[in-house]
C-alpha positions as CSV (number, residue, x, y, z in Angstrom):
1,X,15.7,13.5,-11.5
2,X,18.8,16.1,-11.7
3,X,21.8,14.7,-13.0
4,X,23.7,16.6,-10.3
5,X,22.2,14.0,-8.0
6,X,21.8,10.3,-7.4
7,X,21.4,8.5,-10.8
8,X,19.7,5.3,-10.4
9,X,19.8,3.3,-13.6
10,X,19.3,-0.3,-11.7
11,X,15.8,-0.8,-12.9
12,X,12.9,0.9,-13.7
13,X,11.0,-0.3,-10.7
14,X,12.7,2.6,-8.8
15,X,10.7,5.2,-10.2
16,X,8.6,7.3,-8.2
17,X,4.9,8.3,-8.5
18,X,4.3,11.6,-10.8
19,X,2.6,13.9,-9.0
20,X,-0.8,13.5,-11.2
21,X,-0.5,10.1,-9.4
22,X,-0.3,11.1,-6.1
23,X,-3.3,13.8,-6.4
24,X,-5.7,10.5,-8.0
25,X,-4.2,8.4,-4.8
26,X,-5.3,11.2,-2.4
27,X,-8.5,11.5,-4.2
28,X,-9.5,8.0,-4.9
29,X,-13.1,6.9,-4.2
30,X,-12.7,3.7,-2.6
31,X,-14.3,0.6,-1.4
32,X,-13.8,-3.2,0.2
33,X,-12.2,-4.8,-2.9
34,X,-12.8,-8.1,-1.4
35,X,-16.2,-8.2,-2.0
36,X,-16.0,-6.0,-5.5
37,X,-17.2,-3.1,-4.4
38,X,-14.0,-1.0,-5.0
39,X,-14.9,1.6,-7.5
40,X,-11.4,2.7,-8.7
41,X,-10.0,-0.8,-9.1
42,X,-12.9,-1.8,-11.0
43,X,-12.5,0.8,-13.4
44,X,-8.5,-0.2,-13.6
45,X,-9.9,-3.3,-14.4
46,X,-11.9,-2.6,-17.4
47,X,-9.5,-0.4,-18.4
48,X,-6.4,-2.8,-18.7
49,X,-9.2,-5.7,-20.1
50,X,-10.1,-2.9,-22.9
51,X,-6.5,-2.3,-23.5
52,X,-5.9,-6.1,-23.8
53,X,-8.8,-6.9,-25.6
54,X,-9.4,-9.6,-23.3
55,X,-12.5,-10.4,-21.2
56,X,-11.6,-9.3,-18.0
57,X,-8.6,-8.3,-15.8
58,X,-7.4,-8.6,-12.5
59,X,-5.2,-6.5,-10.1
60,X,-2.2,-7.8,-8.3
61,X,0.0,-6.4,-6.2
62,X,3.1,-7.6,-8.0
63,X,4.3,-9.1,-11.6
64,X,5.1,-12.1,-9.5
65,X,2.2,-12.4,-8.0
66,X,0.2,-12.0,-11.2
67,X,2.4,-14.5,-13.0
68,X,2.2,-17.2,-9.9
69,X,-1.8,-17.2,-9.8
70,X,-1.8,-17.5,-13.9
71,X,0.3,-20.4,-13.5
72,X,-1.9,-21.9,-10.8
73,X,-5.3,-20.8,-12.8
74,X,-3.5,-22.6,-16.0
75,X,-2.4,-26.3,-14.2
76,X,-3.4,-28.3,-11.6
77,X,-0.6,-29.8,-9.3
78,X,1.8,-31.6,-11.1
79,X,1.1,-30.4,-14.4
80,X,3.8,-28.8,-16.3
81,X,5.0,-25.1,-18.0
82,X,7.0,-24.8,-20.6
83,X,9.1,-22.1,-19.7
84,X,12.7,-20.5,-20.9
85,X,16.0,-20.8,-18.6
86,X,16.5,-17.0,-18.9
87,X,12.8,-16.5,-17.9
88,X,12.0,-14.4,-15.0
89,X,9.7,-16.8,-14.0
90,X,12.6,-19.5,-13.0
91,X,14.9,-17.2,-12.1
92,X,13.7,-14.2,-9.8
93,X,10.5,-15.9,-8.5
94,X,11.3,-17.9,-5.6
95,X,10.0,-21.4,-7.1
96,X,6.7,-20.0,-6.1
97,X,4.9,-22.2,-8.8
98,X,6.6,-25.2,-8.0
99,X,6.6,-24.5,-4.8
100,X,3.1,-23.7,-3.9
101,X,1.2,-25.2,-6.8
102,X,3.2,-28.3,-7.5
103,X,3.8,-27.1,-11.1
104,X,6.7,-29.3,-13.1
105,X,9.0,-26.9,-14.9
106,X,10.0,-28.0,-18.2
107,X,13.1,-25.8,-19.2
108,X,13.8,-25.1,-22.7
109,X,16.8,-23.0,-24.4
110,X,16.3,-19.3,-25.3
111,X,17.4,-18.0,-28.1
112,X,19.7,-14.6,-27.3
113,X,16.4,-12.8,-28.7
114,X,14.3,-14.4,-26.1
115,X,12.3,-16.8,-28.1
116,X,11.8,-20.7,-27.6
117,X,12.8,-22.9,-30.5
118,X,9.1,-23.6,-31.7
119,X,10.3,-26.9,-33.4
120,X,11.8,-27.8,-29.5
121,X,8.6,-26.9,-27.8
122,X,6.5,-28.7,-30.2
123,X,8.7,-31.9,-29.5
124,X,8.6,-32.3,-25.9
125,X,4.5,-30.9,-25.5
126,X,3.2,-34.0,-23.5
127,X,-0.3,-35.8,-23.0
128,X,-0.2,-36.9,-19.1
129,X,0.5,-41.0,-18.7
130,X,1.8,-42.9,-15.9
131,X,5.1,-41.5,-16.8
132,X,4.5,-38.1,-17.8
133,X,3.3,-34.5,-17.0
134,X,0.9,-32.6,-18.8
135,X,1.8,-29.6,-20.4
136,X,-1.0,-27.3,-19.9
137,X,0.7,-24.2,-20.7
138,X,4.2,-22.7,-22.3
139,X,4.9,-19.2,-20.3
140,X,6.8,-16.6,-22.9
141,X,8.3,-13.1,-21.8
142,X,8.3,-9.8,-23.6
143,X,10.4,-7.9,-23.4
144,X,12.8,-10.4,-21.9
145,X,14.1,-9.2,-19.2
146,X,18.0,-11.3,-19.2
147,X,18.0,-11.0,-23.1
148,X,18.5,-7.7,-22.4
149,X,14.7,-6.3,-23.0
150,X,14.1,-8.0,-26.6
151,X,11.0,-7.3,-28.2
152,X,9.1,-11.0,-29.3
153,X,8.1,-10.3,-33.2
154,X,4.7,-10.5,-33.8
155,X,5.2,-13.6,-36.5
156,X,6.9,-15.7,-34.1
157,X,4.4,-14.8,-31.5
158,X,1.6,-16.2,-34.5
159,X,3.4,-19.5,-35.0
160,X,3.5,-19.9,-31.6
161,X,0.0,-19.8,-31.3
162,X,-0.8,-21.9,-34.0
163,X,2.0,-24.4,-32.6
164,X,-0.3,-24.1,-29.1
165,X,-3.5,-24.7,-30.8
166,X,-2.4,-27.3,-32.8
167,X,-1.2,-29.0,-29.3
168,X,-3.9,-28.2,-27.1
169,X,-1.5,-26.2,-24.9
170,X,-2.3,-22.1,-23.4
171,X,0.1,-19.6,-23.5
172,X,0.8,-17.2,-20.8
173,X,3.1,-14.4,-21.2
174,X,4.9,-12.3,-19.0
175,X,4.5,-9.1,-20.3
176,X,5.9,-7.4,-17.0
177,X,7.3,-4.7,-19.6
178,X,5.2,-5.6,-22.9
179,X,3.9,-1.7,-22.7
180,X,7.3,-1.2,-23.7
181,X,7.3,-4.1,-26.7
182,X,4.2,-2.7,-28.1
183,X,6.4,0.7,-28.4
184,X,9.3,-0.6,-30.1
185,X,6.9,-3.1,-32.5
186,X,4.5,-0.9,-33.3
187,X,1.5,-3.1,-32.9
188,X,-1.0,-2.6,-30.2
189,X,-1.5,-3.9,-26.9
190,X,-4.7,-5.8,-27.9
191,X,-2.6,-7.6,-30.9
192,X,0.1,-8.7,-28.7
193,X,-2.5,-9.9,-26.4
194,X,-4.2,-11.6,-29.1
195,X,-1.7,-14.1,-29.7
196,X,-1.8,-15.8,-25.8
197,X,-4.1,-16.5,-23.7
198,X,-3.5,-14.9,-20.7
199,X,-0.8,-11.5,-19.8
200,X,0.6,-10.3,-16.7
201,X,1.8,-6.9,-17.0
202,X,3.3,-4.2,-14.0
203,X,2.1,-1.2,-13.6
204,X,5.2,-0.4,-11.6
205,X,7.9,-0.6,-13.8
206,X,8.6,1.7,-17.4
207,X,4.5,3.2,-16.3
208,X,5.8,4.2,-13.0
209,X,3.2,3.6,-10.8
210,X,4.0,2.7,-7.4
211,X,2.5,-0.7,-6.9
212,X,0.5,-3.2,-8.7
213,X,0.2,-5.7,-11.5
214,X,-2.4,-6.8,-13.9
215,X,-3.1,-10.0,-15.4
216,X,-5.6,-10.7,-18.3
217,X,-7.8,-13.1,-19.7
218,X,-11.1,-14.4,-20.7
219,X,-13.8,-13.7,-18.3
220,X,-14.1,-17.6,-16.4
221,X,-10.6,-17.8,-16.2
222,X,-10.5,-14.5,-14.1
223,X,-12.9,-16.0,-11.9
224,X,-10.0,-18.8,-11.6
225,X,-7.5,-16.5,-10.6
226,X,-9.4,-14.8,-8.7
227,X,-9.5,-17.4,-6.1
228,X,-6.4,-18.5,-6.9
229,X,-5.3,-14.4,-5.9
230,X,-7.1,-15.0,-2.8
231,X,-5.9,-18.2,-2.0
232,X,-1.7,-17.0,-1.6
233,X,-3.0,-14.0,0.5
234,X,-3.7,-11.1,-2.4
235,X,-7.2,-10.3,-1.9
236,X,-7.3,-6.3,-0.7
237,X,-9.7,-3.9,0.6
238,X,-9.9,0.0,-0.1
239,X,-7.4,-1.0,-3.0
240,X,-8.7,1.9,-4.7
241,X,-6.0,3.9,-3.4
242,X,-3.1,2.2,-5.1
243,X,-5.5,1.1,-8.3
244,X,-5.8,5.1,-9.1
245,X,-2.0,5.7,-9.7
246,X,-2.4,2.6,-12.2
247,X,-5.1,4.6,-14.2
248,X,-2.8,7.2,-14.4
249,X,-0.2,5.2,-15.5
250,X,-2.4,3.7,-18.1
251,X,-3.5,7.1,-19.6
252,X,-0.4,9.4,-18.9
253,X,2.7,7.0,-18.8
254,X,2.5,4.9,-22.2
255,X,3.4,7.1,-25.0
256,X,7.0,8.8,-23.3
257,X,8.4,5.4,-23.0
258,X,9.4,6.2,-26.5
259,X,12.1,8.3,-25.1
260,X,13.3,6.1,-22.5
261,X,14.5,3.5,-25.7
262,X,15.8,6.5,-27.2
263,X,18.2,7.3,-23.7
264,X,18.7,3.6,-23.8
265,X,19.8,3.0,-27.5
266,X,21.9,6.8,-26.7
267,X,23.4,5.3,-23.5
268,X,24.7,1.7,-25.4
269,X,26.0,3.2,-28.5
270,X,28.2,5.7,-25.9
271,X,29.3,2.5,-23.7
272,X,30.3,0.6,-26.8
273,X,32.3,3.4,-28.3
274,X,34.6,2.8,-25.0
275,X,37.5,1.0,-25.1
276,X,37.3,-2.7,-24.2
277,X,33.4,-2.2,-23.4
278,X,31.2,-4.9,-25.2
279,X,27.2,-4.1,-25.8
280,X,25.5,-6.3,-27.7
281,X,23.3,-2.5,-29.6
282,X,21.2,-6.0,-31.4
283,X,19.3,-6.5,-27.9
284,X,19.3,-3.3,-27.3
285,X,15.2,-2.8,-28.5
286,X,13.8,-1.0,-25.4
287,X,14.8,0.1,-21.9
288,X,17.0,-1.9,-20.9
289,X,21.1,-2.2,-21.3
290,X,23.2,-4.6,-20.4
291,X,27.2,-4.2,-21.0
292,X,30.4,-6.3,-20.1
293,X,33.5,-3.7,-19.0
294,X,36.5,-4.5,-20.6
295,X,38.2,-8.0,-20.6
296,X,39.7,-8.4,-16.6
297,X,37.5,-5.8,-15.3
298,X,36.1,-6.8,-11.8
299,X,32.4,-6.6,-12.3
300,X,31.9,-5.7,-8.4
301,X,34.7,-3.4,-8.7
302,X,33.1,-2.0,-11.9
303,X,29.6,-1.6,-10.2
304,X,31.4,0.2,-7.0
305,X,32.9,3.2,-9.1
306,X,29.8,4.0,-10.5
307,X,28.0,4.0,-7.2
308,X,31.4,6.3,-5.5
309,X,30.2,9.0,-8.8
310,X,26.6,9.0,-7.9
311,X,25.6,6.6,-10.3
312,X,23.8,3.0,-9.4
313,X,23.8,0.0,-11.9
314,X,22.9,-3.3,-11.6
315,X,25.2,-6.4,-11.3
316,X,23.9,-8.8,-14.5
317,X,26.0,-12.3,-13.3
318,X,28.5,-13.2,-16.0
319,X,26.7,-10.9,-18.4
320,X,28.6,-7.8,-16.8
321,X,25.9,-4.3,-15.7
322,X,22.8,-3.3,-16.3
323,X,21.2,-0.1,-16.7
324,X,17.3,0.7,-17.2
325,X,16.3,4.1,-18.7
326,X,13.3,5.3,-17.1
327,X,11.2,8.7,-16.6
328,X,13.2,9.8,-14.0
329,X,16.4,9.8,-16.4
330,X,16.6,12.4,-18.4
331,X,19.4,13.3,-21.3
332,X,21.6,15.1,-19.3
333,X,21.6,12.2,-16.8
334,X,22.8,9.9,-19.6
335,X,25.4,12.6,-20.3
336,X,26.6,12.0,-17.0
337,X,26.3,8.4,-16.7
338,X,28.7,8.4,-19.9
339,X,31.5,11.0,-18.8
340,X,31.5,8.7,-16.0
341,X,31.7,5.3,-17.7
342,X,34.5,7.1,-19.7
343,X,36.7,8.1,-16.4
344,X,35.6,4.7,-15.2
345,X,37.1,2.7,-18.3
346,X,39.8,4.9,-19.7
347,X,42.9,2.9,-20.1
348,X,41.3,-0.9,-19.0
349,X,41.0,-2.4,-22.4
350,X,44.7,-3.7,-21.0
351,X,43.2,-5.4,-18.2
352,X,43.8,-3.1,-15.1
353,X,41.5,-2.5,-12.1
354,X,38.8,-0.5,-12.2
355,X,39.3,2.4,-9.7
356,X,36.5,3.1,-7.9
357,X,36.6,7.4,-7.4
């Protein structure tokens, strides 16, 4: 992207296909998914299941998608997820699991890091009775999206698989950007994955395909969501065509992310140096920033100004902005994106409006 043009740091779902992607689209042997006989997404398949060091894999057309048929593959109606109450899942998914698969939401506390208190999860796992729900599964994110793109470490990721053992309970995790935690951790996909028993991950996001989500698993419970994919209207046909970008994604897109935390960590050290601008740099692990503009700052009024200088942010709530780093942001974009933070803020530590310009 040329930083004498739009710069649109709202997520990294924005980013456009590169053009190796859009040659393997055009090019794409193809075939009617619905009965397996798509070439291309077969071989995204194997590939993400390799990755994973799962079984088998599944393509989706979207992280929520992937993460609403887990859930339904995982519990029955009325069964219940543990699940955090800065999780995607109960925040930016519509209800869908509640919704369309009668699945009881047990909301637990995360920690500013994104983890679940393992000694609170382990207290209120339940057996179904007359009174209660059965908790079939405890859903985890990483990175976590609203703790501003914290990586989950791989110890706590180990006692909370012992703890799910130990309790007869599966763990699903929304790894919607864990491509990006197994960067900053340094362990490897299949690791990560080795720790839960099922992962949905986007294609679509930091790997910049255009469309498309994976989820991962052993082979039979697939075959589960499978028909649970088919069963919300997600089964496709010459899917081929989108699957290709994801195989480029896969092969070509994983290793630069390391420069997209390096814009990020760049881009929060240079917002906190403002005055009266607060960045927590501790969350700060990945892609993702979030920042609060200085005390009596409008937040809408702060979001405006950037979008006046040709720069787009994302409203975070009472959190303050967000900004995603992402291939399409390169370092003189953040260079930008600073000079203008700085015009924006200069002078409202005291409080003043922000002036939109």
């Amino acid at each position: 992207m040329p930083s004498t043009g739009l710069i649109d740091l709202r997520s990294d779902t924005v980013t456009h296909p590169t053009d190796a992607m859009r040659r393997a689209m055009a090019a794409a042997e193809v075939g009617d998914d619905q009965y397996r006989e798509d070439p291309t997404v077969t071989r995204l398949e194997e590939r993400a299941a390799e990755l994973f060091g799962k079984e088998a894999a599944l393509f989706v057309s979207s992280g929520t998608m992937g993460n609403l048929v887990a859930l339904l593959a995982h519990c029955g109606r009325g069964d219940e997820v543990i699940l955090g109450d800065q999780s995607h899942i109960l925040w930016y998914e519509g209800g869908g699991a509640a919704a369309l698969g009668g699945i009881v939401f047990n909301v637990r506390p995360n920690a500013p890091t994104g983890e679940l208190d393992l000694d609170d999860v382990g207290a209120v796992v339940r057996s179904a009775t007359e009174d209660f729900p059965a908790t079939k599964v405890i859903a985890i994110e990483d990175t976590h999206n609203r703790c501003g793109g914290t990586v989950l470490p791989m110890g706590y990721l180990r006692r909370l698989r012992a703890l799910a053992d130990e309790r007869g309970v599966a763990i699903h995790m929304d790894g919607a950007r864990v491509f990006n935690a197994a960067v900053a951790s340094g362990h490897s996909l299949a690791e990560i994955a080795a720790t839960v028993d099922s992962v949905q991950f986007c294609l679509s996001k930091g790997l910049a395909a255009p469309v498309g989500s994976m989820v991962t698993g052993s082979r039979a419970f697939i075959e589960t969501v499978r028909l649970r994919r088919k069963q919300v209207g997600g089964a496709m046909r010459q899917a081929g065509v989108i699957a290709a970008a994801g195989l480029v994604a896969l092969d070509e897109m994983r290793d630069r992310l390391v420069d997209d935390h390096a814009r990020a960590r760049r881009l929060a050290e240079g917002l906190a140096s403002l005055p009266g601008v607060t960045v927590d740099l501790s969350t700060v692990q990945t892609n993702i920033v979030v920042f609060r503009p200085p005390a009596g700052s409008d937040f809408a009024a702060a979001s405006a100004a950037f979008r006046d200088a040709g720069i787009l942010a994302s409203g975070f709530g009472t959190r303050g902005l967000r900004m995603v780093t992402h291939y399409q942001i390169d370092d003189a974009a953040i260079d930008r994106t600073l000079d203008v933070a700085s015009r924006i803020f200069a002078g409202r530590a005291s409080g003043r409006p922000v002036a939109a310009h």
